[in-house]
N, C-alpha and C positions, 0 to 999 in steps of 0.2 A: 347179370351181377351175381345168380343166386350161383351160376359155375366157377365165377371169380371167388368167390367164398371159399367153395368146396375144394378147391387148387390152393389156395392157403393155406385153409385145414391142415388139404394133405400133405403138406409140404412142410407141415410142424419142426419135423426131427432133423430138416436139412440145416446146414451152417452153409451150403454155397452161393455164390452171386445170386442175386435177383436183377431182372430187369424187366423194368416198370413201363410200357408204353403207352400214349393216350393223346391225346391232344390239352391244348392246357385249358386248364379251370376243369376236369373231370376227378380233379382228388387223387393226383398220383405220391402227393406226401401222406395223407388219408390210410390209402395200400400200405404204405409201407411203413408205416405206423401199428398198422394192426398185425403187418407180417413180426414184425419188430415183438410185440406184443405176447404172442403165442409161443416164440421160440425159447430154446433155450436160456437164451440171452434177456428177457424181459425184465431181469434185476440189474442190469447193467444200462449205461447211456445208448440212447437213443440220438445221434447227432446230427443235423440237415448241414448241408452245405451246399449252397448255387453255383456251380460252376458260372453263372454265368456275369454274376453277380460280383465278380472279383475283378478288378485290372491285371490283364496275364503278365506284368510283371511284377506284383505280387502272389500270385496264383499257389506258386511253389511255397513260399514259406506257409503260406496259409496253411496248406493241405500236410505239407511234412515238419514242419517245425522251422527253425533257425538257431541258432548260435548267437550268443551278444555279441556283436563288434564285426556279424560278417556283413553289412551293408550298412548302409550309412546312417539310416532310422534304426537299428536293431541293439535298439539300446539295454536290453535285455536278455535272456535264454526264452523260446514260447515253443510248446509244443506240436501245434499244429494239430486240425483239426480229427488226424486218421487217430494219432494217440490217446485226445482226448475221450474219443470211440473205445478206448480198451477193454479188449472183455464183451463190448457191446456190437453196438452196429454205427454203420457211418452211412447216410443216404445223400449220394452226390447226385441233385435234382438236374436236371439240362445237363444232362453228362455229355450231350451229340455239341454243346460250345469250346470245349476243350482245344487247344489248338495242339498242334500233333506232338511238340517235341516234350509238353505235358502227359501226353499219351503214353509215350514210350514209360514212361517215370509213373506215372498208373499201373500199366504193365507191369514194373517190376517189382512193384509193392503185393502186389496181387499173386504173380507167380514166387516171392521167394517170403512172403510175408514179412517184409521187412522194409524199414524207410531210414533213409539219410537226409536229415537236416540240412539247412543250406548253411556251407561253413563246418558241418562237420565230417571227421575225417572217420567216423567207423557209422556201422549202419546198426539201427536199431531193431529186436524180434520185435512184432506185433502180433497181435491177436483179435483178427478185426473182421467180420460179416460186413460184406458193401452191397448195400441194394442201391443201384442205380435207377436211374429215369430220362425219359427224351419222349418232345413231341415231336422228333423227327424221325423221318424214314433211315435208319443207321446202317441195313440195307443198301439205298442207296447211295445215301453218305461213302459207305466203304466202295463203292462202283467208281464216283464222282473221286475216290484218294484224301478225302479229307478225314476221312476216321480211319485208323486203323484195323485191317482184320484180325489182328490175332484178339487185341483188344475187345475188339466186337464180340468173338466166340470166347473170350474168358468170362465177360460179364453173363453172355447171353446162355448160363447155365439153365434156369429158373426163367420162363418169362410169362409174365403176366401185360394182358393187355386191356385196359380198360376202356369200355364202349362207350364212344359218345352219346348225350344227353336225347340225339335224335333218331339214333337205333333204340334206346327202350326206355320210350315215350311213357311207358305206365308207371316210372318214376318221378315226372313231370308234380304229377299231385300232391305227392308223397314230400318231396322238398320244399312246394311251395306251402303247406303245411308245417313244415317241420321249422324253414329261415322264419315263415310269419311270426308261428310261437316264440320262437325266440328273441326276435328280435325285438316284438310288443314288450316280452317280460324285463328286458334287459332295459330298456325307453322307458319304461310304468307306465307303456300307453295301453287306455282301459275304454273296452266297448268298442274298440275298434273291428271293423272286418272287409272285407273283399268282396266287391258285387259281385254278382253272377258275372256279368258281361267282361268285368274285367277278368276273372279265372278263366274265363272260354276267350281272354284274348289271349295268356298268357298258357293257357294248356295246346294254342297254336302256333303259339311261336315257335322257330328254330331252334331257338338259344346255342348261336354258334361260339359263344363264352361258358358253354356248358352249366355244372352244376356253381359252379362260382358266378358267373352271369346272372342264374337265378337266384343267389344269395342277394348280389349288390342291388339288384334291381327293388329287393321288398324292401333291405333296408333303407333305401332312398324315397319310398314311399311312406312307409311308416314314419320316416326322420320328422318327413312334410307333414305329416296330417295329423290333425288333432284329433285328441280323445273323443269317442264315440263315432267318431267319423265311416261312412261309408264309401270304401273308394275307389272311385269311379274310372271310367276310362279317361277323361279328360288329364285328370292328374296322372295315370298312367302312362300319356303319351307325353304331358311334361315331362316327365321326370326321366321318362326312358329313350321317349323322342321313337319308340318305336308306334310303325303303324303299319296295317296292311297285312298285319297276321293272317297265316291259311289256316282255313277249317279242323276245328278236333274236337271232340266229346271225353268226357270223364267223368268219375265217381268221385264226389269228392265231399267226405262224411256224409255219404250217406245219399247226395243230390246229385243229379245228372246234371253237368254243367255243361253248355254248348255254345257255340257263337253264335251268336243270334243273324247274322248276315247270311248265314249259310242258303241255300237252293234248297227245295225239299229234297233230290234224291241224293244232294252230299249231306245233308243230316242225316239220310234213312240210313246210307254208306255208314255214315261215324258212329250210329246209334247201335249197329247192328256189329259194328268194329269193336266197340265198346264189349256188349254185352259177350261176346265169344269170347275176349280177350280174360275178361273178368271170370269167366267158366274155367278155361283155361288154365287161369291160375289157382283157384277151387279145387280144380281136381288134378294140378299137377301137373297137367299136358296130357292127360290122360283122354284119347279123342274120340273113344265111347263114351265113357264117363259124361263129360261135354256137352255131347250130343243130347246124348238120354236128359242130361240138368235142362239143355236150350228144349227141348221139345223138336230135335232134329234127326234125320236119320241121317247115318255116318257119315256115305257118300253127299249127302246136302251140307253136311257139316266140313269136307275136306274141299269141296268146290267153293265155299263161304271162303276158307282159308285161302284158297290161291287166287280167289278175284281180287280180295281185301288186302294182300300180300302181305298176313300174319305169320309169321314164323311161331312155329309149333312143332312139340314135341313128341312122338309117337309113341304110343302106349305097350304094354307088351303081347297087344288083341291081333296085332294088325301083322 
């Protein structure tokens, strides 16, 4: 996440396509909010649009406008969502549901910056940044003929790809922290908190609904429980119906939280997962650094990494 940042950043002064890939519930309207944010264009709209969320034979007036009297609802003039973008940015989320003959008419908006209404007869300039999104393979897609390639390499100037919730796990703590507060404060529920057992069920979970999974799941706990309340696994598995979570450790303000079911040598495993990881991040990736904080020598320290299958970054020692 912290190189998704730094490709942001760098990518300040750019006005060209973006495209957002992830799977869903990882925060791909999140991206590109914040890409929105930094650019030039930050005084200007910010507009989301679902491709997938539209009836494709509505789809066109949405996106380019319409004319009063060209179809049979079109009791008005409406802009459509690229113009209401002007100046700004337009982020067409599930861009890979588009059906093709929609594509072509993307394409042209894209390559000649300009859009025709449905019904009218000259085309309009715009001035519009599109950061796109798909939790599809569009890769593939374009193999399979259902997307378009030129399409594909117009958007795919800029791409940003955001890691699922179970490539980096040391996020886990950080949002289950982050939904609880917010959701306790938004509810006024007061003296409320999370046993142990249940943080070390939920720092083992998958979560293949990602960081949006871990959102719905506190707030559904939280909704249930009453003030002061401690809560438990039981209500946990109500509420989420999940069980059977695999083993994981974490820091979490301050306390090692762990599943309690664990074997001792898969807690020595997660304890020892943990505290590298935690180093890790301390000194940056930095894998002397590391070392010398764990009380490890190098080579102990890079055999640690490849039993444990941490990914780590190499220092400028080595």
């Amino acid at each position: 996440m912290e190189e998704l940042i730094a490709k942001i950043k760098s990518s300040r002064g750019s006005s060209a396509p973006v495209l957002i890939t992830g799977e869903t519930g990882t925060g791909k309207e999140l991206i590109a909010r914040a890409v929105h944010a930094i650019s030039s264009r930050h005084k200007r709209e910010f507009v989301p649009f679902d491709c997938g969320a539209v009836n494709s034979g509505l789809i066109e007036s949405e996106l380019f406008g319409h004319r009063r009297g060209s179809f049979t609802s079109a009791d008005r003039d409406s802009k459509g969502v690229i113009r209401e973008a002007e100046g700004g940015t337009l982020f067409l989320d599930e861009i890979g549901e588009l059906h093709l003959e929609m594509q072509v008419k993307l394409l042209r908006f894209l390559q000649e910056g300009e859009v025709r209404p449905v019904g009218a007869t000259r085309p309009i300039k715009t001035n519009v940044r599109v950061i796109a999104a798909t939790n599809r393979d569009l890769e593939a897609e374009v193999q399979a003929g259902r997307f378009r390639n030129d399409l594909y390499y117009r958007l795919d100037k800029l791409r940003l790809r955001i890691p699922p919730l179970r490539e980096r796990r040391e996020d886990i703590p950080l949002l289950i922290e982050h939904f609880f507060r917010r959701h306790t404060q938004e509810m006024g529920k007061e003296g409320m908190r999370l046993s142990n057992e249940v943080l070390a069920l939920m720092l083992g979970y998958h979560w293949p609904g990602n960081a949006r999974e871990v959102e719905n799941v506190l707030y559904r706990m939280v909704a249930f429980a009453g003030n002061g309340e401690e809560i438990s696994p039981e209500r946990f598995w109500e509420e989420t119906g999940i069980r059977g979570s695999p083993p994981a450790a974490a820091m979490v303000e301050g306390r090692i939280v762990i599943n309690p079911h664990l074997s001792y040598h898969e807690a020595k495993d997660e304890l020892e997962r943990l505290f590298i990881i935690n180093a890790l991040n301390e000194t940056g990736g930095a894998l002397s650094r590391a070392a010398a904080r764990l009380g490890m020598s190098l080579p102990g320290l890079k055999k640690a990494i490849k039993r444990l299958g941490i990914k780590a970054h190499k220092d400028g020692h080595q």
